[in-house]
C-alpha positions as CSV (number, residue, x, y, z in Angstrom):
1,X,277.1,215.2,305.6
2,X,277.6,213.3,302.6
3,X,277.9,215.0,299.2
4,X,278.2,213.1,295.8
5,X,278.8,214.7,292.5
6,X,277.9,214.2,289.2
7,X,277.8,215.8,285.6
8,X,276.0,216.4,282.3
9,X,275.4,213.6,279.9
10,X,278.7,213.4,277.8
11,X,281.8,212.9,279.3
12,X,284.8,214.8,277.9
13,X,287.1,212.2,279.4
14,X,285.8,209.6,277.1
15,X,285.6,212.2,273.9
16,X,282.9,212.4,270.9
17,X,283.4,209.0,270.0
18,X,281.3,208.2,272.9
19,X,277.8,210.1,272.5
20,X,274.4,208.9,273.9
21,X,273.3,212.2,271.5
22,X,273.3,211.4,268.3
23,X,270.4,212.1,265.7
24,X,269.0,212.9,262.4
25,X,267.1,215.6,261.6
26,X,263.6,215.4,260.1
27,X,264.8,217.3,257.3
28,X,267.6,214.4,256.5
29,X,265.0,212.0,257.8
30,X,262.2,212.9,255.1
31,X,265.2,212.7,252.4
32,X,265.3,208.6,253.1
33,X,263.4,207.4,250.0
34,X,261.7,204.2,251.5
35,X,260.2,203.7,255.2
36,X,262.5,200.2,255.7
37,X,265.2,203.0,255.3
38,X,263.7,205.1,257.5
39,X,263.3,202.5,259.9
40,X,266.6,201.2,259.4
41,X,268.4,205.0,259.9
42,X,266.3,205.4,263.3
43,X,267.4,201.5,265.0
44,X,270.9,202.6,263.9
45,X,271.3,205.6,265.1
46,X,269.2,204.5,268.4
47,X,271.8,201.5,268.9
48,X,274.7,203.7,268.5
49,X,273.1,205.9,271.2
50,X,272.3,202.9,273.2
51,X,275.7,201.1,273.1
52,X,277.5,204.7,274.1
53,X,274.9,205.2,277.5
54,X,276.1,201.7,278.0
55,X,279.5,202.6,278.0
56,X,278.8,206.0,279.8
57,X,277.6,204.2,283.0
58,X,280.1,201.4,283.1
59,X,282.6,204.5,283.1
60,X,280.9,206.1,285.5
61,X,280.6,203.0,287.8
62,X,284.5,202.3,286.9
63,X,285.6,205.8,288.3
64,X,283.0,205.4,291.2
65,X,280.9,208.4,290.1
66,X,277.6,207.9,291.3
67,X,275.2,210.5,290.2
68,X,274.3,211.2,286.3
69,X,272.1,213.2,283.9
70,X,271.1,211.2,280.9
71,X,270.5,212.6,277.8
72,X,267.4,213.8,276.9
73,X,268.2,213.2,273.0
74,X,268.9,208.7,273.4
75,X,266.1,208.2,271.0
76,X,266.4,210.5,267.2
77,X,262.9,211.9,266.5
78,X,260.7,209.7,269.1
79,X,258.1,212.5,269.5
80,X,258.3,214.2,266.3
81,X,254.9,214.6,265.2
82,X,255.7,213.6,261.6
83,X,257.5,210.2,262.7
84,X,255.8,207.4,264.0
85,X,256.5,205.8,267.1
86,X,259.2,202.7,265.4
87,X,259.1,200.2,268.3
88,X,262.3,201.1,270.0
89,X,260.9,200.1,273.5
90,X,260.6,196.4,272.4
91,X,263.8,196.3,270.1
92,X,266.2,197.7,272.6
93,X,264.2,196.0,275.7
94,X,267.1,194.1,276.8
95,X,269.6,196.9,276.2
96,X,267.1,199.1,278.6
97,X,267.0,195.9,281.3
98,X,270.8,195.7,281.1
99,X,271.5,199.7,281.3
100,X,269.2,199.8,284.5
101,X,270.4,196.5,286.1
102,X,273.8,198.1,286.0
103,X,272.5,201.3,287.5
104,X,270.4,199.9,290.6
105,X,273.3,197.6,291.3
106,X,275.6,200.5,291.6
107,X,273.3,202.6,293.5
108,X,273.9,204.9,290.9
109,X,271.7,208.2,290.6
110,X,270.5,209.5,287.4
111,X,268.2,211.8,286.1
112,X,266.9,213.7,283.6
113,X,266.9,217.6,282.2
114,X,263.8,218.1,279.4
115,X,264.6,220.5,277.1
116,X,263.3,224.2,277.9
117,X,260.8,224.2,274.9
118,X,258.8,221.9,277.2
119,X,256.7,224.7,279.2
120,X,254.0,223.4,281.5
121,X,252.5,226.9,282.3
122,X,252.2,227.9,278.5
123,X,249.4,230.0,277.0
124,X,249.5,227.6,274.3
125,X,247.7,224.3,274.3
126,X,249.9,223.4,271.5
127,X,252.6,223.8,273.7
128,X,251.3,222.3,276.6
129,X,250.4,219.1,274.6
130,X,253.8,218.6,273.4
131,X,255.1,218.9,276.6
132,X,253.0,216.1,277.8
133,X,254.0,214.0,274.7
134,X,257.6,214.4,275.4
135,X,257.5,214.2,279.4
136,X,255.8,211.1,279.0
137,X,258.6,209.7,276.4
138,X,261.1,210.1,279.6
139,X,258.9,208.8,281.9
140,X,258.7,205.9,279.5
141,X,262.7,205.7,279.6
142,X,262.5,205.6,283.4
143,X,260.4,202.7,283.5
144,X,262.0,200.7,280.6
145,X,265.0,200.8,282.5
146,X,263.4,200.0,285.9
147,X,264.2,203.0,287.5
148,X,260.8,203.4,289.7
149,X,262.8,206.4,291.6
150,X,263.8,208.4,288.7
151,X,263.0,212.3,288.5
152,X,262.8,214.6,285.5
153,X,264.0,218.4,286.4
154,X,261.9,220.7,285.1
155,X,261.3,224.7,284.8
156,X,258.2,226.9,286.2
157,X,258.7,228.5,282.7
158,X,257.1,231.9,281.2
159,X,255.6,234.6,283.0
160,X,252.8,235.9,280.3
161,X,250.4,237.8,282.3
162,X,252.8,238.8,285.3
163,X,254.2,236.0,287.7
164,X,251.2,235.5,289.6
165,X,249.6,234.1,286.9
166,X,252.3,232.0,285.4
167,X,253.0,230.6,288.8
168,X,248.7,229.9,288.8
169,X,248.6,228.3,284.9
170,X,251.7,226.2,286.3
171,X,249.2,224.6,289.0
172,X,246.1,224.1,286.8
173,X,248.2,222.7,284.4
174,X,250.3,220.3,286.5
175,X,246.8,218.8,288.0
176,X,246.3,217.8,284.6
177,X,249.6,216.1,284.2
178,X,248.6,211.9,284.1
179,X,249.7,210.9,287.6
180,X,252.8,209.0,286.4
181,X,254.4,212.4,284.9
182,X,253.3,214.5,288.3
183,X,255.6,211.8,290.4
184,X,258.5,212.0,288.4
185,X,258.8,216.0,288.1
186,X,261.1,217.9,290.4
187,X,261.1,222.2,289.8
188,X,263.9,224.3,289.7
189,X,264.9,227.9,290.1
190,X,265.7,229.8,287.0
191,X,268.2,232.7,285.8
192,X,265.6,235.4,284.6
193,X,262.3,234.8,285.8
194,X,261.5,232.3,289.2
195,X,263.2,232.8,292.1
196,X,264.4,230.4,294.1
197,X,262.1,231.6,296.8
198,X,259.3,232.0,294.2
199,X,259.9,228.0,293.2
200,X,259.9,227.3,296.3
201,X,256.5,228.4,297.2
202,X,255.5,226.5,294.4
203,X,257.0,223.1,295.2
204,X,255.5,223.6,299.1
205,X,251.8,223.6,297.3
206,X,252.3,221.1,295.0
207,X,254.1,219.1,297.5
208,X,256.8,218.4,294.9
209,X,260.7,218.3,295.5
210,X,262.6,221.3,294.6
211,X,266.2,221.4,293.0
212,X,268.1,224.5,293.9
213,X,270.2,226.0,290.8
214,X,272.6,227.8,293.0
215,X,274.2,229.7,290.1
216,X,270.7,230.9,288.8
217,X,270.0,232.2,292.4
218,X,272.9,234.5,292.3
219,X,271.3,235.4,288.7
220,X,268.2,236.0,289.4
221,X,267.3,236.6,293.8
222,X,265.2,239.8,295.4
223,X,268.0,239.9,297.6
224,X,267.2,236.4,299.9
225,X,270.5,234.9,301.2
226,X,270.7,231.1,300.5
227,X,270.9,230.0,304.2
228,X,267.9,231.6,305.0
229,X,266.0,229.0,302.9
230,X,268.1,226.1,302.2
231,X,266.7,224.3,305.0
232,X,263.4,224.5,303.1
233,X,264.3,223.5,300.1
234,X,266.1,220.5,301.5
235,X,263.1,219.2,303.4
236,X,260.9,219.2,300.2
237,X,262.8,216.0,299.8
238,X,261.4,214.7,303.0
239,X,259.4,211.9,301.7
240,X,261.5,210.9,298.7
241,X,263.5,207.5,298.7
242,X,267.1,209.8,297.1
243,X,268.9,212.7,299.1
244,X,268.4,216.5,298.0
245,X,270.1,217.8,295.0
246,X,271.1,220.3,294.0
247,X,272.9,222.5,290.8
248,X,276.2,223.9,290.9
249,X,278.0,226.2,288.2
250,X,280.5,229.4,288.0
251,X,279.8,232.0,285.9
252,X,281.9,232.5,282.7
253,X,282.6,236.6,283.2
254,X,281.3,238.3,286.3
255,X,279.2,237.3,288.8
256,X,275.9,237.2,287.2
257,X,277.1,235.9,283.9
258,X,274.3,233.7,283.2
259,X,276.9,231.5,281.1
260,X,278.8,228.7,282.8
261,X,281.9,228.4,282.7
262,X,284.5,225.9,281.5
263,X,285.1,224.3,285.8
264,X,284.5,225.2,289.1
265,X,285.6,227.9,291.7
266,X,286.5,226.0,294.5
267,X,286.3,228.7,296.5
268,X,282.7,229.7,295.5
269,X,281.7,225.9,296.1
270,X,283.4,225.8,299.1
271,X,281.6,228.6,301.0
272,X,278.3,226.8,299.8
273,X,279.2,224.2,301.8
274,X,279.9,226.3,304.6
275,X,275.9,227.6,304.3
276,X,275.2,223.7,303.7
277,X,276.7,222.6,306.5
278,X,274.5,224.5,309.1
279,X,271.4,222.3,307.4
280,X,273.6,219.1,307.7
281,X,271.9,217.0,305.2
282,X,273.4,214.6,303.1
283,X,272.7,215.9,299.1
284,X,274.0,215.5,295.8
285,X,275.4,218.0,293.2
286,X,275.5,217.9,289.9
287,X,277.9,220.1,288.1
288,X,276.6,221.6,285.3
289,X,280.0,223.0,283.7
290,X,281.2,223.0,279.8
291,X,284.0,220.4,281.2
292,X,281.4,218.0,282.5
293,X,283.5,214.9,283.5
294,X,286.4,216.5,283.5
295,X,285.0,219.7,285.8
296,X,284.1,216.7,288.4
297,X,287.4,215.9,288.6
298,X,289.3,218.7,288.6
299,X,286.6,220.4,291.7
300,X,287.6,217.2,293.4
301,X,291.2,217.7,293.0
302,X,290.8,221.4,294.4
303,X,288.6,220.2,297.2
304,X,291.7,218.3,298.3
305,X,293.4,221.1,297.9
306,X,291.6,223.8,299.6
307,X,291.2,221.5,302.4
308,X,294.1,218.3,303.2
309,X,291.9,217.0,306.4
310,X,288.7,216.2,304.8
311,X,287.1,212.5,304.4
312,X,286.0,211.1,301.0
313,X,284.1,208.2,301.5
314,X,285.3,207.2,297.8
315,X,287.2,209.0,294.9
316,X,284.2,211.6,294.7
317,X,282.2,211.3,297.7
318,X,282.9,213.7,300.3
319,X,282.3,213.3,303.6
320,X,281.9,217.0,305.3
């Protein structure tokens, strides 16, 4: 069973120097007192943001970590209603070719989190309409970069009406998702309101792949244990060219602190493996801890620990 981990976006390692992040708010934006200035703040900020994803995945690659969440922020104010679309797919085209050349020829992963104001199953067309605008922008990322096997990790969302109905709104609406959206959309279990076992059923009749969150199961479960079900989970990921992923955090204070803490309990991530191990299939984790980079390495370091007589394939690939 190989395992590969991965983290959030910014690496700590690196520090805030290095930020794929960076923006201006419309507010600041609407301040700029000619549209060449305008134009001129969005390319720059852009190419800062740009330059440092550049730099983020020839670190990666360097320290042989092979799975990564871009950020979902690498272009200021590209779906802002106010703010027209300013051309960065043909100004940065190169930079895009060059970012994804240097992810395929790694066999790097990466992915993508949208923000959690993007609701497919909201009451609000409004809503739903943005959504579709910004899903589409990160679809758009995915195939300027050449990516073809990229996925975007989304929530079921609200539960207006009771469950039932959220979990029904979520299907109509995801039927009228253009095709090119549906494809690239993988659902995962949340802290208050969807199950694991509830997004499960989900991702069975929408015959989409299904991350597990494993610290928003213990948040949020009607008592199922995780190896009754992992099995399932996994094989949602039957026909897709990447392994299974999956979500791993600790909580901050107790056991259902919804918060994540700063790194990892090795021992908590340990017995996971334990319940993983029974499925043996290869999957990937990221880490979604305040540390990020640093998190990845430091788990790594206890995993060696905890356990002298594993394999790792590399510096973080286990082989369990």
């Amino acid at each position: 069973m190989i395992i590969r981990f991965g983290y959030v976006a910014i690496s700590n390692k690196l520090g805030k120097k290095v930020t794929s992040s960076s923006t201006i708010t419309y507010t600041n934006y609407s301040k700029i007192n000619t549209e060449a200035k305008k134009l001129e703040k969005l390319k720059t900020v852009t190419a800062s943001n740009i330059k440092a994803l550049e730099d983020l995945i020839k670190y990666n690659i360097e320290n042989n970590i092979h799975f990564y969440r871009i950020t979902s922020a690498l272009i200021p104010l590209a779906t802002h209603p106010e703010v027209e679309y300013f051309g960065h797919r043909e100004i940065f085209k190169k930079d895009f070719e060059y970012i994804g050349k240097m992810i395929k020829e790694s066999n790097m992963r990466v992915d993508t989190h949208p923000d959690q104001f993007n609701v497919i199953n909201s009451i609000n067309p409004r809503v739903f309409e943005n959504t579709i605008i910004n899903l589409k922008h990160q679809e758009e990322l995915f195939h300027d970069i050449g990516y073809e096997i990229g996925k975007m990790v989304i929530h079921i969302g609200g539960a207006t009406g009771g469950k039932e109905a959220g979990i029904q709104r979520f299907i109509d609406n995801f039927h009228k998702l253009p095709e090119e959206i549906q494809l690239r959309l993988i659902l995962e279990n949340d802290d208050k309101t969807y199950t694991a076992k509830e997004t499960l059923g989900l991702c069975k009749i929408l015959d989409v792949p299904m991350v597990l969150d494993v610290h928003h199961h213990n948040c949020n479960n009607d008592s199922e244990k995780i190896e009754d079900f992992l099995e399932e989970v996994f094989n949602t990921w039957n026909k897709e060219e990447l392994p299974p992923k999956i979500h791993f955090s600790s909580p901050r204070e107790g056991e259902r602190d919804r918060k994540h803490a700063d790194f990892i309990n090795v021992n908590e991530f340990m017995d996971f493996l334990e319940k993983a191990k029974e499925v043996n299939i290869d999957f990937d984790v990221m880490l979604e801890s305040k540390e990020k980079d640093l998190s990845l390495f430091k788990l790594v370091s206890d995993i060696r620990e905890y356990n002298k007589e594993l394999k790792w394939i590399d510096e973080t690939t286990l082989l369990y």
